[in-house]
N, C-alpha and C positions, 0 to 999 in steps of 0.2 A: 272795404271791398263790397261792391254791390251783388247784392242774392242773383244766383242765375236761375233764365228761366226759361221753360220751353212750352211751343204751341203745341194744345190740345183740339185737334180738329173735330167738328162736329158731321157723323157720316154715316153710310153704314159702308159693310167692310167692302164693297166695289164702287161705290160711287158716294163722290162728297157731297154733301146737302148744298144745294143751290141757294145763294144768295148769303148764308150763314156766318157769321164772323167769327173766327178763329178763339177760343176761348184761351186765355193765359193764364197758366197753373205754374203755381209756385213749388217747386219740385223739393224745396227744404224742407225734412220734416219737422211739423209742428208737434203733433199729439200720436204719436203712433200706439196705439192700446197693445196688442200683442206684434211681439216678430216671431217667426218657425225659421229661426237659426238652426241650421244643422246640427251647429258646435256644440248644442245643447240634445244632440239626440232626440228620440223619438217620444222623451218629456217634454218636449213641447207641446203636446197634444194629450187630450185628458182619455182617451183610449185608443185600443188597435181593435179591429177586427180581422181576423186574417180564418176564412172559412171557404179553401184553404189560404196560403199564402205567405210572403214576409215580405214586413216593412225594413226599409233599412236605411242606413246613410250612405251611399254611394258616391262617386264622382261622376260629372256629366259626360256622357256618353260618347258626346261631340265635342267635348273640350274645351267650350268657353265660358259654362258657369261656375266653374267648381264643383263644391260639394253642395247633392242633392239630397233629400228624399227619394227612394227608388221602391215600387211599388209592382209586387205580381203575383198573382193568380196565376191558379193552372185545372186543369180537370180536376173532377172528382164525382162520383156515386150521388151524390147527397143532392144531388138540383143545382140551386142559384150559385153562384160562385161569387162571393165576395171578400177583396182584399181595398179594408179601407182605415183610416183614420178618422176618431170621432172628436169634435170638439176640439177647445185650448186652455192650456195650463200655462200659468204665469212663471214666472221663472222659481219663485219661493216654492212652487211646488203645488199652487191654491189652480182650481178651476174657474178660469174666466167665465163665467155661469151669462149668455146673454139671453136674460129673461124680461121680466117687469120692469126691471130698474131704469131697462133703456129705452123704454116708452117715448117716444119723440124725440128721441136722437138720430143724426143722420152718421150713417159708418158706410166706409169702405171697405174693402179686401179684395186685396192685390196677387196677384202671385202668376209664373211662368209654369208655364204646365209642358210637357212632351210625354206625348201618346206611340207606341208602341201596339195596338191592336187590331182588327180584323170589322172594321165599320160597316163590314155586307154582310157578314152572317146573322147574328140576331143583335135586341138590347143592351146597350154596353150604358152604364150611367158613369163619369169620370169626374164631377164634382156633383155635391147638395149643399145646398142648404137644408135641415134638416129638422122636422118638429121632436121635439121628447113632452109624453106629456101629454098625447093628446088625448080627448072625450069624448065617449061616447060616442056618436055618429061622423066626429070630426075626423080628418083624413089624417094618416099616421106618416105621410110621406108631406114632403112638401115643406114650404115655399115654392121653390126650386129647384130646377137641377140641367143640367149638362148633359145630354145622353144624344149617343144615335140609336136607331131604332131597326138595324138593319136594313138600312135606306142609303149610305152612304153618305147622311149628312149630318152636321151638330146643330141639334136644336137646345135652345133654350126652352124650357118647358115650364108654364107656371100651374099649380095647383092652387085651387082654391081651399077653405076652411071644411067646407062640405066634400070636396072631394073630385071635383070638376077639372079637368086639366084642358091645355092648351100650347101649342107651341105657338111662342110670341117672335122667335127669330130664330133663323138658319144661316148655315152658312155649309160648303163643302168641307166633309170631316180630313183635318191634316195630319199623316200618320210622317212620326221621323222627324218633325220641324219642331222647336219650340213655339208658341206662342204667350202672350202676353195679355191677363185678363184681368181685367178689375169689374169689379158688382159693389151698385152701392144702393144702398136702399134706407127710407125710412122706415123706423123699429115701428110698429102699432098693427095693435087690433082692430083695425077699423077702415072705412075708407080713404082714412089721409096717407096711408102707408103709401110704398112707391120704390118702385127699382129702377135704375138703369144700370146700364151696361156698356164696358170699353173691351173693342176686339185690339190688340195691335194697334193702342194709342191710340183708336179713333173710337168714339163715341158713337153705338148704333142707335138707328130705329128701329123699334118696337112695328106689331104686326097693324100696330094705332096711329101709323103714322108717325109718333112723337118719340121722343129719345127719354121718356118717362110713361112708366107705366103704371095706373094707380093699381095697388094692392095690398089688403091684407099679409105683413110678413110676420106675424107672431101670433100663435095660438097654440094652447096647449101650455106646458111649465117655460120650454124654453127651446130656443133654436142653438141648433149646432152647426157648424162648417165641416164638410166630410170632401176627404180626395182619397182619389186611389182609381179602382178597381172594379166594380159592380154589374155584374153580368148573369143574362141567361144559362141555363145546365145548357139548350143546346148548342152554346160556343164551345170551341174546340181548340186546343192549343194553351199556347202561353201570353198571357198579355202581362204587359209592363206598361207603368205611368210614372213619374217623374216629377217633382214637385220642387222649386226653385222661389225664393224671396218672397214669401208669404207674409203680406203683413195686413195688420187691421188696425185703421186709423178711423180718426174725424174728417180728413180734408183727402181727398184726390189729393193733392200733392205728397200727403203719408206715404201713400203707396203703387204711386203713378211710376211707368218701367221706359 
């Protein structure tokens, strides 16, 4: 039986790249490093922060992907409001640690997100990439991250090692809909590093023009994958986030949706 396979369009998410030839990704997976199965509970993930909040396994909301990840925050006295998940835990129980070791590897990570919150009021962050670890002068945030900014858009936002940030692309924040993201990047401290990024199957451009962006993604002990919840004190109300088929491979086909 011959592998099936489907086209990966190169674009960003309102207009397809002129001239561009259709890339074809092989959708079997080969090397998938970690999945965040539900069925495994909230050990899939090497912490919780919930300040305040609860993580849980839920069913999806709208009834077509089963069981979720269901993530929320709510008011409180204290400031920032953060409900997230840090990092991944292999099934034995061991922390996926993505530090030195994956120096010049290239990874993906996949996953369906549904947002549930209030994109005009202030900073809301819904994914990171995340340093631990870091020195000195070096920026404690960063890679990456997902936020709107009370602007009513999702920007991808990159941070540099010293601390300099940047939104490298936008798109209109979707509240109530699933969407479908992959980030793939190479691991290094240096300038050969490099991320891109798929909105809904289609492969964006960067603020470079290019559907790669060079960057430093490791500095400090080690990077983490964080989803959830992450907001200013002055948000108001309840937000919920949604997490569906998270996986982190070697190939876009690992964890292409």
């Amino acid at each position: 039986m011959g592998i099936k396979r489907r086209r990966v369009l190169l674009g960003t998410a309102a207009v397809p790249l002129l001239g561009a030839t259709p890339a074809v990704a092989d959708v079997t997976p080969q090397s998938v490093i970690w999945d965040g199965d539900p069925a495994r509970g909230t050990s899939v993930f090497d912490g919780l922060e919930r300040d305040p909040g609860s993580i849980t396994v839920a069913n999806d909301p709208q009834g077509t992907f089963g069981r979720c990840f269901r993530y929320q925050t709510q008011d409180w006295s204290n400031g920032k409001e953060r409900c997230e998940s840090r990092g991944l835990r292999n099934p034995d129980g061991s922390v996926l640690r993505l530090n030195s070791a994956y120096e010049g590897r290239t990874l993906y990570m996949g996953w369906r997100a549904l947002w549930n919150v209030n994109p005009n009021n202030a900073w809301i962050a819904v994914y990171q990439l995340h340093i631990s670890g870091a020195s000195g002068g070096q920026a404690k945030s960063g890679p990456f991250v997902l936020r709107t900014v009370g602007d009513g858009m999702l920007h991808f936002q990159l941070t540099a090692p010293a601390g300099a940030t940047r939104h490298i692309w936008s798109t209109r924040f979707p509240v109530n809909q699933w969407n479908r993201i992959v980030v793939g990047m190479r691991v290094s401290r240096g300038g050969d590093g490099w991320v891109e990024f798929w909105w809904n199957g289609v492969q964006q451009r960067f603020s470079n023009g290019q559907t790669r962006y060079p960057c430093p993604t490791l500095w400090g002990s080690h990077i983490n994958h964080k989803w959830g919840v992450y907001r200013s004190g002055s948000n108001s109300g309840t937000s919920v986030a949604f997490l569906n088929r998270a996986r982190l491979g070697t190939t876009l086909a690992d964890v292409a949706l």
